[in-house]
N, CA, C and O of each residue as an XYZ file, in Angstrom:
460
protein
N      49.694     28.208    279.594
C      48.432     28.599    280.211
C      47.969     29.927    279.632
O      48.811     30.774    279.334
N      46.861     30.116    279.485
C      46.138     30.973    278.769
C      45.728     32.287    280.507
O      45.202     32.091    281.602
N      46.296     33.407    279.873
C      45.821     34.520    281.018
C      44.104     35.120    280.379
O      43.595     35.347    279.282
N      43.678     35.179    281.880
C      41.814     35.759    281.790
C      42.012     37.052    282.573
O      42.697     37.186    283.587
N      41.046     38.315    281.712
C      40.530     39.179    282.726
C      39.606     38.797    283.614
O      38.620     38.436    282.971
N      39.466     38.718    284.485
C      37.780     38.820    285.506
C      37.782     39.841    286.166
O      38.438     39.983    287.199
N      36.734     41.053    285.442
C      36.211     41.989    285.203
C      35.018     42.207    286.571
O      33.899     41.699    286.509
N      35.323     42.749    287.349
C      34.224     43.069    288.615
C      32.935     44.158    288.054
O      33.164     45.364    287.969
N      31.919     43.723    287.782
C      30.867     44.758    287.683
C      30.374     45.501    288.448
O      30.109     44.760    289.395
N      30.023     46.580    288.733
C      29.465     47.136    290.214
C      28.409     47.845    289.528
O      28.479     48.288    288.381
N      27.710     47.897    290.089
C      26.332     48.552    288.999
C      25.543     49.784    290.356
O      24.901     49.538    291.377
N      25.964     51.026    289.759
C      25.545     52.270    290.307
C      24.319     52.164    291.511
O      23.296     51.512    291.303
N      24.491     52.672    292.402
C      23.355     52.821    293.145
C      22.394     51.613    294.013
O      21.294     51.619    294.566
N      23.718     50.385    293.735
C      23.395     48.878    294.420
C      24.394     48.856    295.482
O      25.377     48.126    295.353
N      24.174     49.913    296.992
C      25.142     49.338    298.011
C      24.823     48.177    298.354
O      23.948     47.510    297.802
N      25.556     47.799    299.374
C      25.881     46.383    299.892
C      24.662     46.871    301.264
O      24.503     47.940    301.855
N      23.920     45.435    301.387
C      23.033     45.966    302.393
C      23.142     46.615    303.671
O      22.301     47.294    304.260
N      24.192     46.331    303.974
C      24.691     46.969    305.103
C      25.993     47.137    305.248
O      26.610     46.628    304.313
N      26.966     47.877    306.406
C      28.166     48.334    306.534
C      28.843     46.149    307.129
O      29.829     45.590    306.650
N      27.953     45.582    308.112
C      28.447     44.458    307.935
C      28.632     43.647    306.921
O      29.801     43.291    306.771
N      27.567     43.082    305.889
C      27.773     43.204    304.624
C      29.229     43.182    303.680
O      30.042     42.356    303.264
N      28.954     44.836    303.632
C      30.356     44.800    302.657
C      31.602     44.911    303.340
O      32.548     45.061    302.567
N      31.972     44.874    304.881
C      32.925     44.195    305.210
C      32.962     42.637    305.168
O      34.101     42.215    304.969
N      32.043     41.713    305.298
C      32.427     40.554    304.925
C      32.729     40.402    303.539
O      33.795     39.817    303.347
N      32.084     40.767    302.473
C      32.509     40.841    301.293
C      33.969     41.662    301.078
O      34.262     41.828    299.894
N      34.754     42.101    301.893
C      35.922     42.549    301.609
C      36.634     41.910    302.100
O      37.816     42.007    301.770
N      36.116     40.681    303.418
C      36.831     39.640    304.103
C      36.988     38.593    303.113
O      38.090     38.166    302.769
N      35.716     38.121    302.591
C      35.596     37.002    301.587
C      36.608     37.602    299.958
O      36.840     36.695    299.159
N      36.864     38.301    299.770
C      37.463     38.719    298.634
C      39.138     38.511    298.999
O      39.773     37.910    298.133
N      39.709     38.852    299.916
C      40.958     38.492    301.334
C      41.014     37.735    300.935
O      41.509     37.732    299.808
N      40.526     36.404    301.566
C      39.978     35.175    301.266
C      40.465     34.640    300.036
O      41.559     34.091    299.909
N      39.619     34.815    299.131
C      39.491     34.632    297.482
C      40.643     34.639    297.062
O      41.176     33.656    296.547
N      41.353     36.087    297.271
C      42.798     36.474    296.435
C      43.881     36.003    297.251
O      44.998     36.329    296.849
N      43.823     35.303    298.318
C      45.062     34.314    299.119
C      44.758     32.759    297.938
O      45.656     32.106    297.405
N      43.408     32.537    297.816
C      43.516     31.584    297.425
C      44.065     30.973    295.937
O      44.581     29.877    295.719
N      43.738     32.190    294.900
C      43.774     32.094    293.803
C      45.662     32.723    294.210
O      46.073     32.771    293.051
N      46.390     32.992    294.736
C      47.830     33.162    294.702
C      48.281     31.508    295.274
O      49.064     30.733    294.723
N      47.644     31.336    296.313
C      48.323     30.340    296.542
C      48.115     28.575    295.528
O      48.632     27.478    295.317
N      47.138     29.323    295.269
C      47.292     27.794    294.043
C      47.410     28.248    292.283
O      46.731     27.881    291.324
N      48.626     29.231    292.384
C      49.448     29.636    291.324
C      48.293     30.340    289.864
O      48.707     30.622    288.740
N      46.931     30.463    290.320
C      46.382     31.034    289.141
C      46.769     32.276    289.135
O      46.849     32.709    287.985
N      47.089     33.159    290.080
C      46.897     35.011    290.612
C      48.010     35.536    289.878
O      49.081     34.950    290.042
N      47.977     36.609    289.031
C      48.525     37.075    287.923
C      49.094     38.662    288.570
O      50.185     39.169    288.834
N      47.190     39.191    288.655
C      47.327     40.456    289.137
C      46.207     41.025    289.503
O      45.226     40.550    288.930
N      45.970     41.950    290.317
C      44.353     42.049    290.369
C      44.518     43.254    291.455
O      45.475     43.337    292.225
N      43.270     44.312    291.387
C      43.241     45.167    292.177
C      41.670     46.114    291.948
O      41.102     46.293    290.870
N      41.248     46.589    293.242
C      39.991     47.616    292.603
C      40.509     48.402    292.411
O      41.714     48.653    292.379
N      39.232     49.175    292.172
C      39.042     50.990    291.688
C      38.491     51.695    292.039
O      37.281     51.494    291.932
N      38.744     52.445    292.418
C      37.985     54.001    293.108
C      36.712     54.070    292.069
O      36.526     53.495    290.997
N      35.764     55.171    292.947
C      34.588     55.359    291.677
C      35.101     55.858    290.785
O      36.195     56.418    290.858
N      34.215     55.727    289.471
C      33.725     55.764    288.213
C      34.180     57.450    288.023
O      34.785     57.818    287.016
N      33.710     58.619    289.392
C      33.605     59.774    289.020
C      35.440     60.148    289.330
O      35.988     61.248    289.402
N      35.776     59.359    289.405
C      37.364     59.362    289.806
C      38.051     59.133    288.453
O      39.282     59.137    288.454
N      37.512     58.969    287.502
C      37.587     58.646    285.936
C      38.493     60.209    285.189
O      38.078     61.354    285.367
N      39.451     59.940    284.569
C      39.907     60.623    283.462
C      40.110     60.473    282.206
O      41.322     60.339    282.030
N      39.508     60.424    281.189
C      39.416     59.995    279.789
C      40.376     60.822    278.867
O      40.244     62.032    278.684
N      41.239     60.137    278.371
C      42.241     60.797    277.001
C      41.533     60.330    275.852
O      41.115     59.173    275.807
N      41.396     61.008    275.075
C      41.045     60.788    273.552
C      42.043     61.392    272.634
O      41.984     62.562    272.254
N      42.829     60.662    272.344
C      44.210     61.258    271.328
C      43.726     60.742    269.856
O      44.598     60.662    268.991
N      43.007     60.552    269.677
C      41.871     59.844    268.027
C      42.135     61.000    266.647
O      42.473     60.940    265.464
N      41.758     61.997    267.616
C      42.412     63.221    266.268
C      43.190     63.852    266.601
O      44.018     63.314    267.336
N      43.345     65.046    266.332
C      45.160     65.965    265.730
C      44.992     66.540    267.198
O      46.004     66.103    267.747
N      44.347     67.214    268.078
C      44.997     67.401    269.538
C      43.954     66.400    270.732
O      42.743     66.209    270.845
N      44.773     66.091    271.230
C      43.775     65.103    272.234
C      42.985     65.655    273.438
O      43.510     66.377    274.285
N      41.852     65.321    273.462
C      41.048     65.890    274.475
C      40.786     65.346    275.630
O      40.487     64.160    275.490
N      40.766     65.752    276.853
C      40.881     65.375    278.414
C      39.495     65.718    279.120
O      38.878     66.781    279.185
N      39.303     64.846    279.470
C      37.692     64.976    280.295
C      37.618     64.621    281.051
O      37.884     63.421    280.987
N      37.250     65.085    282.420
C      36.625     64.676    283.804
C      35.635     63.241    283.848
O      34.495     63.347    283.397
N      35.901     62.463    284.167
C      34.593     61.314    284.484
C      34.382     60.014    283.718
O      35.196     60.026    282.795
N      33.837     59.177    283.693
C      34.038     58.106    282.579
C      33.547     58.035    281.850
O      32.429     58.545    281.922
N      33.933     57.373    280.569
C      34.106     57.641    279.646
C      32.690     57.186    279.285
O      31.938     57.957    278.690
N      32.301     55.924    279.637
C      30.990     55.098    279.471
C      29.515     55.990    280.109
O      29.864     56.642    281.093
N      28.235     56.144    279.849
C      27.557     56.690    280.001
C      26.699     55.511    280.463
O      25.793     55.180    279.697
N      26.865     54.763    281.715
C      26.340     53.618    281.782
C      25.856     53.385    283.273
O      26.128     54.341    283.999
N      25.217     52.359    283.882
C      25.164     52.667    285.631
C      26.287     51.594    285.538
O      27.101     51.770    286.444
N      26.519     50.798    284.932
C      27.118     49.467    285.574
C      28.758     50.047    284.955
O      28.970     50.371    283.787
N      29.795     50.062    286.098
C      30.857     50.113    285.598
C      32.182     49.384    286.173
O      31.989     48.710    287.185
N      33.308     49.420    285.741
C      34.290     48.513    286.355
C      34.638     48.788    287.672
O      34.838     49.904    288.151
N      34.700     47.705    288.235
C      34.740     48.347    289.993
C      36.063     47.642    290.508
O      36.526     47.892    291.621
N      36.629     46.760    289.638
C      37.987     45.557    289.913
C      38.085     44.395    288.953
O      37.186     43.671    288.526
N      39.360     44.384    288.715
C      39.343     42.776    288.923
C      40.620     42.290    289.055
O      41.534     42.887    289.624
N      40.699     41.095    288.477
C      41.970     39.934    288.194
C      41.800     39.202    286.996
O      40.900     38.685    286.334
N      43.839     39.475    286.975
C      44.448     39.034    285.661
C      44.790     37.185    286.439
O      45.497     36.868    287.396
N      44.224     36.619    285.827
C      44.636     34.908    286.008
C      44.897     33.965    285.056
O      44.447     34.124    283.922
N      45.733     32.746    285.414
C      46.174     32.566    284.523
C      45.283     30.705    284.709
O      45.082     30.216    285.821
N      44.940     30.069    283.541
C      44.089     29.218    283.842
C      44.203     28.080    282.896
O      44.145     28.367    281.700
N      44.351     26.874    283.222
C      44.664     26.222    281.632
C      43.432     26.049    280.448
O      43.758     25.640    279.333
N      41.929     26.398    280.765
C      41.118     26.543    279.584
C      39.813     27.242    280.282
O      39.556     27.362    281.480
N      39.311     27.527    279.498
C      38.083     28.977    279.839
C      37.300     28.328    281.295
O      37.124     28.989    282.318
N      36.968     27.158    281.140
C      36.164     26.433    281.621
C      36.701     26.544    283.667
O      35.966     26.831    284.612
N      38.280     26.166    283.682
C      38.628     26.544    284.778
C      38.799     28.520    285.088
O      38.914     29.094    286.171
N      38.755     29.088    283.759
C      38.546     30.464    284.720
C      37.612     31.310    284.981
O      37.512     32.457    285.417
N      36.529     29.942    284.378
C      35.178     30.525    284.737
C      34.818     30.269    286.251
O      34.223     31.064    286.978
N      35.326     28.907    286.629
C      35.302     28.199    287.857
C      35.798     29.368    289.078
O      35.197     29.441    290.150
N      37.122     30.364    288.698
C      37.917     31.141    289.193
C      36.544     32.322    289.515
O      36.064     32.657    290.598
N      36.211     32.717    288.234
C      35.323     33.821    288.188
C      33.885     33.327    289.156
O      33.170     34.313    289.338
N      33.479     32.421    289.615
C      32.591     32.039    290.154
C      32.861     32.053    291.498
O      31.953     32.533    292.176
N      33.946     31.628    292.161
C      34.807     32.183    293.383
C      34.578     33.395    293.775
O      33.961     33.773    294.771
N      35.314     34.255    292.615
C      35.291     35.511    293.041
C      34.114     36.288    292.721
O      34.226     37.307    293.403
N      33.026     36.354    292.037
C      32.061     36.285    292.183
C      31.334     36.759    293.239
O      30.812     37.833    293.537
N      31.493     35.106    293.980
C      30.654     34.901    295.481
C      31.317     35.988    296.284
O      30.740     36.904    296.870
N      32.568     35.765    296.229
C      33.602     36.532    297.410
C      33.453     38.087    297.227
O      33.762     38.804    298.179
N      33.008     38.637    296.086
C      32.815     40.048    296.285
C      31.655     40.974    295.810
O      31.541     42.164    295.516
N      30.304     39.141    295.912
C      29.279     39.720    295.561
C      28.667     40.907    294.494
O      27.757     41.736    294.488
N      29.756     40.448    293.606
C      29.230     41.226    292.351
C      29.155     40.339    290.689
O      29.712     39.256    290.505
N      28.653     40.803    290.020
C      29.276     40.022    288.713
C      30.501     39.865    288.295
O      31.238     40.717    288.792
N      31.202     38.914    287.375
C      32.448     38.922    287.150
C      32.555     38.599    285.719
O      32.227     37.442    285.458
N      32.893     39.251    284.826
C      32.786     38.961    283.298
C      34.260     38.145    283.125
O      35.084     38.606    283.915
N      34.774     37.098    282.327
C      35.468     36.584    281.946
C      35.693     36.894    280.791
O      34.818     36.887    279.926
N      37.311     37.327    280.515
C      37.739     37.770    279.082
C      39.128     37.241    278.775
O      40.112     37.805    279.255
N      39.263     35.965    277.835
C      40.912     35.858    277.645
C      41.432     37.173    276.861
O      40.947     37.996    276.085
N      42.485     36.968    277.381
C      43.743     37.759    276.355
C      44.141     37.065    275.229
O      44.330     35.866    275.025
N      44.286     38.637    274.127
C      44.551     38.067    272.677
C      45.753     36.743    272.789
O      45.787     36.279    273.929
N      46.590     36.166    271.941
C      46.823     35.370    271.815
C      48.218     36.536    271.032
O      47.943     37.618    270.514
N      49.710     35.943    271.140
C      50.565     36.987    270.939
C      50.886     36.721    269.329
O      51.650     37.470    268.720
Protein backbone atom coordinates (compact mmCIF):
# COMPACT_ATOMS: atom_id res chain seq x y z
CA UNK A 1 0.00 0.00 0.00
CA UNK A 2 1.13 3.26 -1.03
CA UNK A 3 1.28 6.02 2.15
CA UNK A 4 -0.56 9.77 1.30
CA UNK A 5 -0.05 13.11 2.99
CA UNK A 6 -3.51 14.89 3.43
CA UNK A 7 -2.40 18.22 3.97
CA UNK A 8 -5.18 20.49 5.95
CA UNK A 9 -5.28 24.04 4.42
CA UNK A 10 -6.48 26.77 6.69
CA UNK A 11 -6.42 29.97 4.94
CA UNK A 12 -5.76 33.16 7.29
CA UNK A 13 -8.51 35.19 8.50
CA UNK A 14 -11.46 32.44 7.51
CA UNK A 15 -12.87 31.60 11.18
CA UNK A 16 -15.37 29.06 11.46
CA UNK A 17 -18.72 30.87 11.62
CA UNK A 18 -19.28 30.46 14.88
CA UNK A 19 -17.87 28.96 18.31
CA UNK A 20 -20.74 26.09 17.57
CA UNK A 21 -19.42 25.61 14.25
CA UNK A 22 -15.95 24.83 14.91
CA UNK A 23 -16.80 22.63 17.73
CA UNK A 24 -18.76 20.44 15.50
CA UNK A 25 -16.03 20.49 13.08
CA UNK A 26 -13.69 19.24 15.85
CA UNK A 27 -16.52 16.63 16.68
CA UNK A 28 -16.75 15.60 12.97
CA UNK A 29 -12.88 15.39 12.63
CA UNK A 30 -13.18 12.80 16.20
CA UNK A 31 -15.35 11.19 14.05
CA UNK A 32 -13.23 11.06 10.83
CA UNK A 33 -9.92 9.95 12.63
CA UNK A 34 -11.83 6.89 14.63
CA UNK A 35 -12.83 6.05 11.32
CA UNK A 36 -9.91 6.12 9.10
CA UNK A 37 -8.00 3.99 12.30
CA UNK A 38 -10.53 1.72 12.49
CA UNK A 39 -10.63 0.61 8.94
CA UNK A 40 -6.71 0.28 8.97
CA UNK A 41 -5.95 3.40 6.55
CA UNK A 42 -4.63 5.84 9.80
CA UNK A 43 -0.88 6.05 9.69
CA UNK A 44 -0.54 9.30 11.61
CA UNK A 45 -2.01 12.57 11.78
CA UNK A 46 -2.17 15.59 14.03
CA UNK A 47 -2.77 19.64 13.90
CA UNK A 48 -0.82 22.65 14.41
CA UNK A 49 -0.74 25.54 16.36
CA UNK A 50 -0.68 28.88 14.30
CA UNK A 51 1.52 29.69 11.59
CA UNK A 52 3.01 32.60 14.05
CA UNK A 53 4.08 29.64 16.30
CA UNK A 54 6.51 28.88 13.29
CA UNK A 55 10.40 28.54 13.64
CA UNK A 56 12.40 28.36 10.46
CA UNK A 57 16.14 26.82 10.27
CA UNK A 58 17.96 27.58 7.19
CA UNK A 59 21.30 25.59 7.41
CA UNK A 60 21.72 26.19 3.19
CA UNK A 61 24.98 28.12 3.85
CA UNK A 62 28.14 28.05 6.17
CA UNK A 63 26.16 29.27 9.51
CA UNK A 64 22.47 28.61 9.72
CA UNK A 65 19.99 31.17 10.34
CA UNK A 66 16.90 31.03 12.83
CA UNK A 67 13.82 33.08 12.38
CA UNK A 68 10.70 33.73 14.22
CA UNK A 69 7.46 32.85 12.05
CA UNK A 70 6.84 30.96 8.85
CA UNK A 71 8.67 30.51 6.55
CA UNK A 72 5.94 30.96 3.63
CA UNK A 73 4.73 34.54 3.07
CA UNK A 74 1.28 33.31 2.24
CA UNK A 75 -2.47 33.59 3.94
CA UNK A 76 -3.16 29.96 3.33
CA UNK A 77 -1.02 27.73 5.53
CA UNK A 78 -0.71 24.18 7.01
CA UNK A 79 -3.12 23.84 9.76
CA UNK A 80 -2.95 19.56 9.97
CA UNK A 81 -3.06 16.63 8.59
CA UNK A 82 -2.76 12.74 8.00
CA UNK A 83 -0.26 10.28 6.99
CA UNK A 84 -2.58 7.27 5.32
CA UNK A 85 -2.02 4.50 3.89
CA UNK A 86 -4.32 3.63 0.73
CA UNK A 87 -4.08 1.07 -2.03
CA UNK A 88 -4.21 3.78 -5.11
CA UNK A 89 -4.59 7.66 -5.26
CA UNK A 90 -8.10 7.30 -6.18
CA UNK A 91 -9.04 5.70 -2.64
CA UNK A 92 -6.98 8.49 -0.81
CA UNK A 93 -8.60 10.95 -2.46
CA UNK A 94 -11.94 9.31 -1.29
CA UNK A 95 -10.05 9.53 2.41
CA UNK A 96 -9.21 13.23 1.69
CA UNK A 97 -12.85 13.99 0.87
CA UNK A 98 -13.94 12.59 4.36
CA UNK A 99 -11.72 14.56 5.97
CA UNK A 100 -12.29 17.39 4.12
CA UNK A 101 -16.00 17.52 5.10
CA UNK A 102 -15.06 16.59 8.75
CA UNK A 103 -12.81 19.58 9.26
CA UNK A 104 -14.20 21.87 6.82
CA UNK A 105 -11.19 22.87 5.23
CA UNK A 106 -9.26 21.90 2.06
CA UNK A 107 -7.20 18.82 1.99
CA UNK A 108 -4.33 18.51 -0.58
CA UNK A 109 -3.33 14.90 -1.36
CA UNK A 110 0.40 14.02 -1.70
CA UNK A 111 1.94 10.38 -2.07
CA UNK A 112 5.22 9.65 -0.65
CA UNK A 113 8.34 9.19 -2.73
CA UNK A 114 8.63 5.66 -3.52
CA UNK A 115 11.91 4.09 -1.49
Amino acid sequence: MTQYLLAVHHAEGTPYASDEDMHQAFADTDAFNREIIADGSWVFGGGLTEPSDATVVDATRAEPVVTDGPFAETKEQLGGFWVVEAPDLDAALEIARRGSAACRQPVEVRPFQSE
